[in-house]
MILO-366435 format. One record per residue (C-alpha): residue number from 1; residue in three letters; y, x, z negated. Coordinates in pm, whole numbers, always signed. Example, Ala and Ser with C-alpha at 12.3 -4.5 7.8 and 13.67 -1.06 7.14 Angstrom:
<rs>
+-----+-----+--------+--------+--------+
!   n ! res !     c2 !     c1 !     c3 !
+-----+-----+--------+--------+--------+
!   1 ! ALA !   -450 !  +1230 !   -780 !
!   2 ! SER !   -106 !  +1367 !   -714 !
+-----+-----+--------+--------+--------+
</rs>
This chain:
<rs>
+-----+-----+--------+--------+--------+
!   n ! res !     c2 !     c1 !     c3 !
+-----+-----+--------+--------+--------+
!   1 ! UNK !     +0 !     +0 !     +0 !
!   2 ! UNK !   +332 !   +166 !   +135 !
!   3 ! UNK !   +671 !    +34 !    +22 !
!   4 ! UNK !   +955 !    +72 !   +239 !
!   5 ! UNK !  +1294 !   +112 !    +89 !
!   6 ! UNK !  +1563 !     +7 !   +380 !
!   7 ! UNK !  +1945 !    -56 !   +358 !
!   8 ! UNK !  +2172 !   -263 !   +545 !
!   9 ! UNK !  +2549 !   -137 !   +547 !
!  10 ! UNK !  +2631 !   -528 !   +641 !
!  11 ! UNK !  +2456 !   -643 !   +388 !
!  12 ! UNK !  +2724 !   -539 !   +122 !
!  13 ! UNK !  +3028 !   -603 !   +304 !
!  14 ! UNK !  +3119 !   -890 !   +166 !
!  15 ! UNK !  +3155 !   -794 !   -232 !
!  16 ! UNK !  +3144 !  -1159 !   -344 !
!  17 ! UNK !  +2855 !  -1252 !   -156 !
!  18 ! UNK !  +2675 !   -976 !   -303 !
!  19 ! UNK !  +2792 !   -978 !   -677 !
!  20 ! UNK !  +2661 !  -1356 !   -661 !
!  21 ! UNK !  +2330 !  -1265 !   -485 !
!  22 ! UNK !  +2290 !   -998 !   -715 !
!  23 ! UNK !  +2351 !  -1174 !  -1019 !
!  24 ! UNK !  +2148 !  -1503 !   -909 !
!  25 ! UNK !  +1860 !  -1210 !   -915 !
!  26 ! UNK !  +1878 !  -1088 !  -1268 !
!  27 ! UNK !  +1919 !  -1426 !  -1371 !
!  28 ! UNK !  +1565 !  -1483 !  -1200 !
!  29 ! UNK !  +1435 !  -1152 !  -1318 !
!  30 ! UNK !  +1523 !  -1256 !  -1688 !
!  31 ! UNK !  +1351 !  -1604 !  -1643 !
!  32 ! UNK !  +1079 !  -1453 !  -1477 !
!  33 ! UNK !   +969 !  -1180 !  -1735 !
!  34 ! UNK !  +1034 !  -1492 !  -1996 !
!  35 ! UNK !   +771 !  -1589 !  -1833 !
!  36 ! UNK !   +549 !  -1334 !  -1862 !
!  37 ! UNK !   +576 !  -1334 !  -2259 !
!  38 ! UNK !   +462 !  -1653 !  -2285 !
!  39 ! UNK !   +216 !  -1622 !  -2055 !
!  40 ! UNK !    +94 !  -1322 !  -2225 !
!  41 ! UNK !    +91 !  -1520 !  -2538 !
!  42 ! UNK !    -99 !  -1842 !  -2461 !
!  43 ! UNK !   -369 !  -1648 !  -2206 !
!  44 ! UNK !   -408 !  -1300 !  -2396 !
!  45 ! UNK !   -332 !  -1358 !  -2754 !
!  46 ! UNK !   -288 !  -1699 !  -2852 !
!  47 ! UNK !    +37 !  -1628 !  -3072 !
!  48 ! UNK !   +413 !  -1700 !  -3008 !
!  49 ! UNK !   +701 !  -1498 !  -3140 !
!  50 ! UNK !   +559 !  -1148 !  -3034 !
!  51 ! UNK !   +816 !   -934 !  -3228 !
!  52 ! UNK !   +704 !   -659 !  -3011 !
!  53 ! UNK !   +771 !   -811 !  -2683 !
!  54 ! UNK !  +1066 !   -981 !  -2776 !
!  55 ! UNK !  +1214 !   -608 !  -2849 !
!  56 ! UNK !  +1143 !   -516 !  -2535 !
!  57 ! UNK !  +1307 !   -826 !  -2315 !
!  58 ! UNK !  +1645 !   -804 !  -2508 !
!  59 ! UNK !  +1679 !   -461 !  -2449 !
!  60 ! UNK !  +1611 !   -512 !  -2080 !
!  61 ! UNK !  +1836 !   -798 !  -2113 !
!  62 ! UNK !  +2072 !   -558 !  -2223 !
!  63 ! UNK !  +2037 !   -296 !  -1951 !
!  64 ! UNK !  +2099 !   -543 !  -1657 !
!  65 ! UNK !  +2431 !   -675 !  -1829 !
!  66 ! UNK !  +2500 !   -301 !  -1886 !
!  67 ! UNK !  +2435 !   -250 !  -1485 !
!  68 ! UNK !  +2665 !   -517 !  -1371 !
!  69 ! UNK !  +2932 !   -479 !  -1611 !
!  70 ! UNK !  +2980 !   -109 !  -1527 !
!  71 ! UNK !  +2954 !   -185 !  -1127 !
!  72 ! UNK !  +3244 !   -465 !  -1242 !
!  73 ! UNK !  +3443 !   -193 !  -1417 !
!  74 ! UNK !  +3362 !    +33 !  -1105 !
!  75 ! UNK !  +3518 !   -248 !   -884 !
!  76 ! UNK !  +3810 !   -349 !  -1016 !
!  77 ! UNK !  +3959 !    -15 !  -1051 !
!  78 ! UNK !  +4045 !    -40 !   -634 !
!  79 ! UNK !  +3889 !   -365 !   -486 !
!  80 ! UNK !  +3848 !   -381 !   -172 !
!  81 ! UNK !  +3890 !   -739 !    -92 !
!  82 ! UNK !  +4270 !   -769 !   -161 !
!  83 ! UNK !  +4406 !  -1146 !    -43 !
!  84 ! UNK !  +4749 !  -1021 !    -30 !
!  85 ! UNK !  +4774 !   -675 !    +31 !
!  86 ! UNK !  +5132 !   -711 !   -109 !
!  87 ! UNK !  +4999 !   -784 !   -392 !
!  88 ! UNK !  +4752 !   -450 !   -423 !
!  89 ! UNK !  +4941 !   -227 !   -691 !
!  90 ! UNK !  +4647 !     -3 !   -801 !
!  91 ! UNK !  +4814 !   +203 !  -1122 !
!  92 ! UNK !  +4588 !   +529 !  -1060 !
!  93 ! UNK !  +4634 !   +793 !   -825 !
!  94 ! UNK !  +4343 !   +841 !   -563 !
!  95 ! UNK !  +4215 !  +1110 !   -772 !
!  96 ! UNK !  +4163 !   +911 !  -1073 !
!  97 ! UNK !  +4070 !   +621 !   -881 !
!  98 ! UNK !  +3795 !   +837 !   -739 !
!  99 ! UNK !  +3689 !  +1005 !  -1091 !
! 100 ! UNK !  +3653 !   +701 !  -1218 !
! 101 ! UNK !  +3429 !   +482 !   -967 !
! 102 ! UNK !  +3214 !   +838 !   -962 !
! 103 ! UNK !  +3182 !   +822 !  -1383 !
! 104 ! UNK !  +3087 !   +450 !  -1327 !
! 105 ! UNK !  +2841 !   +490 !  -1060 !
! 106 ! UNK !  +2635 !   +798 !  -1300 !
! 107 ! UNK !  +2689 !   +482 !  -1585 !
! 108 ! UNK !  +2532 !   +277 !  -1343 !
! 109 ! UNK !  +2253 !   +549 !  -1187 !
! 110 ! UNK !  +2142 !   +632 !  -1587 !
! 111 ! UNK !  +2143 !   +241 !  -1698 !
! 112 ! UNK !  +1919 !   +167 !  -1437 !
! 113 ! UNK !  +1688 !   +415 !  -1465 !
! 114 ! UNK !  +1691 !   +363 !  -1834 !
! 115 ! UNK !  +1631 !    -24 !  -1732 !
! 116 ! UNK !  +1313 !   +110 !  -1631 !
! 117 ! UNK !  +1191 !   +285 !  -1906 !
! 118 ! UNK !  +1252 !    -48 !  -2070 !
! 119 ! UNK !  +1017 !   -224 !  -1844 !
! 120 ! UNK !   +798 !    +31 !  -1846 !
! 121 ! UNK !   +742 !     +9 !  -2242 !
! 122 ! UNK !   +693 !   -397 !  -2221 !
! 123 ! UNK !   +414 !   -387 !  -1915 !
! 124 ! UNK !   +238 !   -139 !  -2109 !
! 125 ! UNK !   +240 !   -348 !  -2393 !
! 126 ! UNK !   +116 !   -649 !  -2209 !
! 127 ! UNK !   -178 !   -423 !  -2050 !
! 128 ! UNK !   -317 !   -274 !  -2369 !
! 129 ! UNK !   -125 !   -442 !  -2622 !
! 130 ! UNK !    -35 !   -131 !  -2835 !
! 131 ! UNK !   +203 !    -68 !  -3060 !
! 132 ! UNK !   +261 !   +295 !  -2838 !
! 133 ! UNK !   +412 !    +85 !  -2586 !
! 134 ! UNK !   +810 !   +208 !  -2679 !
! 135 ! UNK !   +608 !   +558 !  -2622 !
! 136 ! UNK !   +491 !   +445 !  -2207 !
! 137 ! UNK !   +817 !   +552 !  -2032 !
! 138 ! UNK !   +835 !   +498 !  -1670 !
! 139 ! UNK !   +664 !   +868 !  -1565 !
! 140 ! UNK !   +387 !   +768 !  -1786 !
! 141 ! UNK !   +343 !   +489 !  -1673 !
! 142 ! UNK !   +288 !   +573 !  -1315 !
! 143 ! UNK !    +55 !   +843 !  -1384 !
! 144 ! UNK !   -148 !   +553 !  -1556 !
! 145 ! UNK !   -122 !   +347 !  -1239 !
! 146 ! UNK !   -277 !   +613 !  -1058 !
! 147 ! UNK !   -521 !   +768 !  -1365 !
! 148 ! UNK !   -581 !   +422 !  -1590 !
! 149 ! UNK !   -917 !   +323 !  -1537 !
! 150 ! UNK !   -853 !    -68 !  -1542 !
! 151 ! UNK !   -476 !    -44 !  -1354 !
! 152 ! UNK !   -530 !   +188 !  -1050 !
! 153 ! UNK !   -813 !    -45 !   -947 !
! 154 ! UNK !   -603 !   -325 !   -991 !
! 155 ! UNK !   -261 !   -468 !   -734 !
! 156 ! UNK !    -25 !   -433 !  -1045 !
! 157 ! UNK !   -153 !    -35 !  -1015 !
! 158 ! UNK !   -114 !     +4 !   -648 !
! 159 ! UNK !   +246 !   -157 !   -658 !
! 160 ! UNK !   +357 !    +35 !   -900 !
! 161 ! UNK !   +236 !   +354 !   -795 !
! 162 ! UNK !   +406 !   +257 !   -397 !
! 163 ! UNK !   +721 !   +187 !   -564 !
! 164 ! UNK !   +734 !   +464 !   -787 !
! 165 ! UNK !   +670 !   +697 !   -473 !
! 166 ! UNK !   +955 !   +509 !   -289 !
! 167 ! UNK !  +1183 !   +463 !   -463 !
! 168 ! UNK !  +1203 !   +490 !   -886 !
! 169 ! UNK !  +1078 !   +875 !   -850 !
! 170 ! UNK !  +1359 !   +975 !   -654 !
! 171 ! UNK !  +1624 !   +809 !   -876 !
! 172 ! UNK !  +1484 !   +940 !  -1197 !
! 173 ! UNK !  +1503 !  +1262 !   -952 !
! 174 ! UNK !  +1848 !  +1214 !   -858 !
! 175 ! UNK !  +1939 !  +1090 !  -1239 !
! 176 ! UNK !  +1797 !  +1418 !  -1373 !
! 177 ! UNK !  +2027 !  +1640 !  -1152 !
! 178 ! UNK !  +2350 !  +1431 !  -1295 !
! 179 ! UNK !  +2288 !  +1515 !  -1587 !
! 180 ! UNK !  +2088 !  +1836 !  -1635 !
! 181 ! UNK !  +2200 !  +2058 !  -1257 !
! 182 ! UNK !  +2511 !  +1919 !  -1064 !
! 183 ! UNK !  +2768 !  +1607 !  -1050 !
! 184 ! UNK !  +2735 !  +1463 !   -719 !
! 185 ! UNK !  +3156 !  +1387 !   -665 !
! 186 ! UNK !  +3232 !  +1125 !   -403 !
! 187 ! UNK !  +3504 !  +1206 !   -165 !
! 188 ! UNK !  +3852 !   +916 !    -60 !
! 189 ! UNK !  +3946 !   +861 !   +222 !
! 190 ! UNK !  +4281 !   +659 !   +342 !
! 191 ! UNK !  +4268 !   +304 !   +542 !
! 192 ! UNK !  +4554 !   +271 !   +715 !
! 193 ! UNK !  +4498 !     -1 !   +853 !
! 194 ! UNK !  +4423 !   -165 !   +518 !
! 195 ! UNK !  +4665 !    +62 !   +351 !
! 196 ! UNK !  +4368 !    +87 !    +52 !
! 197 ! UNK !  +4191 !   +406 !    -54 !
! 198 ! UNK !  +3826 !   +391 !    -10 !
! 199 ! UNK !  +3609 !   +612 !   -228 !
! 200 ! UNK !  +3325 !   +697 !    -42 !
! 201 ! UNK !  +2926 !   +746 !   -190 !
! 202 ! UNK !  +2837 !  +1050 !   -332 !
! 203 ! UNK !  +2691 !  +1264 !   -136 !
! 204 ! UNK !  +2390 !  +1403 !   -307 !
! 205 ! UNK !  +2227 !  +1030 !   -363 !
! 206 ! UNK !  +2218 !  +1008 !    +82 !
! 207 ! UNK !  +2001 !  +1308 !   +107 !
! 208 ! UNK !  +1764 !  +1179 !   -155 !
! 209 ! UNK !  +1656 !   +850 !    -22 !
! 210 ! UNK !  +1712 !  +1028 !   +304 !
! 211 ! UNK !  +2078 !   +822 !   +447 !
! 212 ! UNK !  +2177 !  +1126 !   +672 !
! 213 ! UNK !  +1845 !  +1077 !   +913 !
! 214 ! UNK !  +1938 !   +708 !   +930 !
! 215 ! UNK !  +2137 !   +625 !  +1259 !
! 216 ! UNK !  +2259 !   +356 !  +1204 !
! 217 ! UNK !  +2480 !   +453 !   +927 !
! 218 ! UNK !  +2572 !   +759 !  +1162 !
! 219 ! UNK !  +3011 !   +782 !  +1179 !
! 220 ! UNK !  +3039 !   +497 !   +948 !
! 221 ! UNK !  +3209 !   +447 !   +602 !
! 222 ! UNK !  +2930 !   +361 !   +322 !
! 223 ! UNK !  +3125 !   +372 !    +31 !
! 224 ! UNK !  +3049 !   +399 !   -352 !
! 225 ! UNK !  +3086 !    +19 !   -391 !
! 226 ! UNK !  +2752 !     -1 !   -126 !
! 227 ! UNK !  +2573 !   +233 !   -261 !
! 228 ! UNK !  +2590 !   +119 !   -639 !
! 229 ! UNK !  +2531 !   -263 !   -499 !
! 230 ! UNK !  +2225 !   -136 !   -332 !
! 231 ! UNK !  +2116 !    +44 !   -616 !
! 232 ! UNK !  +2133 !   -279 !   -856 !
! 233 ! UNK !  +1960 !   -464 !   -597 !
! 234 ! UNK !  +1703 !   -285 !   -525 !
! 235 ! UNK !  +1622 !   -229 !   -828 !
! 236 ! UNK !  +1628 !   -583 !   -931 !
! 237 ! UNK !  +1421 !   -648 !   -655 !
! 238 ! UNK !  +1139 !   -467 !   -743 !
! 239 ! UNK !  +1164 !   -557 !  -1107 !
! 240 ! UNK !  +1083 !   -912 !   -965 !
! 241 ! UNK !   +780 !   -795 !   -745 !
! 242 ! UNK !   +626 !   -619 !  -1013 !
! 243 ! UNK !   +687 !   -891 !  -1271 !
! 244 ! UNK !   +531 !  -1136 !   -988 !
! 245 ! UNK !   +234 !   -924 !   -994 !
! 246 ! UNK !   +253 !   -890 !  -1347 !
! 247 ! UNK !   +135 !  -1287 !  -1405 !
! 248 ! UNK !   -110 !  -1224 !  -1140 !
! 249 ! UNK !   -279 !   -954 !  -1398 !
! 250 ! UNK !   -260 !  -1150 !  -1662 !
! 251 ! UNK !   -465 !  -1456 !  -1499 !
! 252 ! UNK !   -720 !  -1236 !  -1356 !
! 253 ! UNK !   -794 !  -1047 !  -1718 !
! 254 ! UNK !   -716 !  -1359 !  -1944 !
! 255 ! UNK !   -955 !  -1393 !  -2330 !
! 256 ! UNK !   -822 !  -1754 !  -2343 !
! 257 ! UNK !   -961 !  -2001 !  -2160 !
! 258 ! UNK !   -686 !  -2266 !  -2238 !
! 259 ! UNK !   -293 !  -2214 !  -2213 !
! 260 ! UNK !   -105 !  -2266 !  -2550 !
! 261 ! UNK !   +146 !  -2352 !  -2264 !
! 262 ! UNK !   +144 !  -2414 !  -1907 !
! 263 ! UNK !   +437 !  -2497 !  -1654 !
! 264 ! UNK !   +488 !  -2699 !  -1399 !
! 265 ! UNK !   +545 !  -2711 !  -1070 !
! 266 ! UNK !   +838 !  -2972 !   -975 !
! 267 ! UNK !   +769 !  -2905 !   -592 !
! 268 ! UNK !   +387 !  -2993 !   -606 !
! 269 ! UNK !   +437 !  -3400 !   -607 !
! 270 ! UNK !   +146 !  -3437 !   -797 !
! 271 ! UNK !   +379 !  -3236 !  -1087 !
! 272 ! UNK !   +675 !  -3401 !   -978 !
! 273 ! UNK !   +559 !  -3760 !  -1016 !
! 274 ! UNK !   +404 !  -3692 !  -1391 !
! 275 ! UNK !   +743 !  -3496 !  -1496 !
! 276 ! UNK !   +920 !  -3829 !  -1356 !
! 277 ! UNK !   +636 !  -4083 !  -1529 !
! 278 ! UNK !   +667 !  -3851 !  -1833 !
! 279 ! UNK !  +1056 !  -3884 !  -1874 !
! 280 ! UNK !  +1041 !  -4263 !  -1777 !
! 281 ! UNK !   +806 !  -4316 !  -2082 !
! 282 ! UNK !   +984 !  -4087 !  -2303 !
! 283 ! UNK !  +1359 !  -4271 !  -2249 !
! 284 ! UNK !  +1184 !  -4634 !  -2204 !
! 285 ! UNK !  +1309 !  -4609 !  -1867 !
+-----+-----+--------+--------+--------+
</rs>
């Protein structure tokens, strides 16, 4: 199984679009791994209020507001959607507006990354539910999806292991040079036609996930807004996949043979009609 990381410069043109997109997503993602804990609960254990589990989700609750409120702060300091450009009075110099979008976008780099640590801990825990699950950071966790008797033989394993290859080991990579080797400063440029400074990606982040042997980004602008949007997303993105698969492991390796709880489906009409006769019944309706 071989994931494929792409970008779309067009997709992230429009900043509002995307911020709503984006944060429609870690809504989902929240829900989602919600999910999973009760799940978890009512096929695996049989208990509710995991105190264990419940550390984990509000911490990656935590990361992803973390995520978009620095990419907010990294924003605002020189939107580029003015509606009246007579209106654009941006206080900083293009220096500091550049310095500061580039200490944003490492706050953004090292929250995601640390967002999946965070994940890493909580699937661990719902795999061998063990209290050394705050000890399963993401590295260890992908040398158990390749090594782990019960996960490399399993999807969960193989996805993991594919998206660690494409794309979470390079950004750990890339996170680990920020901070131990070299800052990676993004470069401004003037729009004249605009009249706006645009702060362009940093550099070293292109030749990681390999931008400069795309041609389709050949002579034009991506700028650090892009690349931090497609940063959040994608990571998002594969948070979701994962947590997808995630149920999927917990069916197929389930002690319980009843749910404590189970959900429904309002698009299956067979659900739909006994949520609707339950609700009449309930309000005398």
């Amino acid at each position: 199984m071989k994931k494929m990381i792409d970008f779309e410069l067009n997709r992230y043109n429009n900043h509002k679009e995307s911020l709503v997109r984006i944060t429609k997503k870690s809504y989902d993602m929240d829900f989602m791994l919600n999910e999973v804990d009760i799940d978890f609960a009512s096929k695996i254990t049989g208990k509710f209020g995991n105190e264990k589990t419940n550390q984990f989700l509000k911490a990656i609750s935590y990361r992803i507001e973390s995520i978009l409120f620095h990419y907010n702060l990294l924003y605002n300091i020189n939107p580029d959607m003015v509606e009246h450009i007579e209106d654009y009075n941006n206080p900083f110099t293009k220096e500091e507006i550049s310095i500061r979008q580039n200490c944003l976008f490492d706050s953004i780099v090292f929250h995601t990354a640390s967002l999946f640590d965070y994940f890493s801990c909580f699937i661990w825990y719902i795999i061998e539910n063990k209290e050394t699950a705050n000890k399963c950071l993401w590295t260890s966790l992908s040398k158990s999806a390749r090594n782990h008797q019960n996960l490399k033989n399993s999807k969960l394993g193989e996805l993991i292991d594919s998206y660690d290859r494409a794309w979470i080991c390079k950004l750990f990579d890339y996170r680990a040079e920020l901070i131990h080797y070299k800052d990676d400063w993004a470069n401004e440029i003037f729009d004249s036609e605009k009249q706006l400074i645009v702060v362009l990606s940093p550099i070293s982040i292109l030749k990681y996930f390999k931008f400069h042997k795309k041609v389709e980004l050949q002579n034009k602008v991506l700028t650090i807004n892009q690349i931090s949007l497609w940063i959040i997303e994608t990571s998002f993105d594969i948070c979701i996949k994962i947590t997808e698969e995630i149920k999927e492991y917990i069916n197929l390796n389930r002690i319980r043979n009843d749910d404590v709880i189970s959900f429904r489906n309002p698009s299956n009409p067979v659900d739909f009609k006994e949520i609707i006769d339950k609700f009449k019944n309930k309000n005398n309706i």
